[in-house]
N, C-alpha and C positions, 0 to 999 in steps of 0.2 A: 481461570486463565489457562490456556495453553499454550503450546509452541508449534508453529505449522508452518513444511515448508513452502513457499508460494512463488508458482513457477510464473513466467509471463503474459500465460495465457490464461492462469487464475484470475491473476490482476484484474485482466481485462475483463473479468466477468464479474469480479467483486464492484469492479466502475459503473456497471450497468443499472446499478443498486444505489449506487450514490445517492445520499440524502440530500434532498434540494433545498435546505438550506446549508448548507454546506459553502466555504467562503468562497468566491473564484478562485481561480486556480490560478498560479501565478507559473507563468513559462521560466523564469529564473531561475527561482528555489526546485522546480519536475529535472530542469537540465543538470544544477549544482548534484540535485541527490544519485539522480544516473550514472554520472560521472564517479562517484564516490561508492556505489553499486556495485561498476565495472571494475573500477582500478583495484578493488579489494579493499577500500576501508570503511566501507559499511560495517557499523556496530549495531547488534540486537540493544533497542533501549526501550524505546519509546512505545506502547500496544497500539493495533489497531485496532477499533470499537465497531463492533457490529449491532445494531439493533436487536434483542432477543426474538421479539414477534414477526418483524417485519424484514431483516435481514437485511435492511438499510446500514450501507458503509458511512459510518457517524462519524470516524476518525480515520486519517490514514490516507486523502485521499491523495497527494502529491506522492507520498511512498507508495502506492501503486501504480499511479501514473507513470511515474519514475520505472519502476519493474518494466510497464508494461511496454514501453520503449527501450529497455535493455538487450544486448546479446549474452545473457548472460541465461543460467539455468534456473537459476532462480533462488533462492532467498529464506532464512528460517524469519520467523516474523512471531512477535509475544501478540496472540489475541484472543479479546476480552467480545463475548456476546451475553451483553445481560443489561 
């Protein structure tokens, strides 16, 4: 595991990757975590999961989404590739 910071425009490249099955993405919970993002009470907790071989985003995917609709600079973030 490490700690990486992830700017908006990472996000949006880590989303490109998304693992298809992966659940839909619910517009509620992308807007709730933005919000939470911005305002500064985003907590480091949760990892995001990366695929080791194929570098499919496994975990993570509305906390990117979230980023990647943010004004903000972006974000330390716990992730796990393996």
């Amino acid at each position: 595991m490490e700690i990486e910071f992830i700017t908006p425009e990472k996000a949006k490249e880590y989303l490109l990757k998304n693992d298809p099955d992966n659940c839909p993405m619910n517009m509620n919970k992308i807007l709730e975590l933005k919000e939470k993002m911005e305002s500064g009470k985003w907590k480091l907790k949760d990892s995001i999961g990366f695929d080791y071989f194929t570098g499919d985003l496994l975990n993570g995917q509305h906390r990117m989404k979230a980023l990647s609709m943010s004004n903000i600079k972006g974000l330390h973030f716990n992730i796990i590739r393996g």
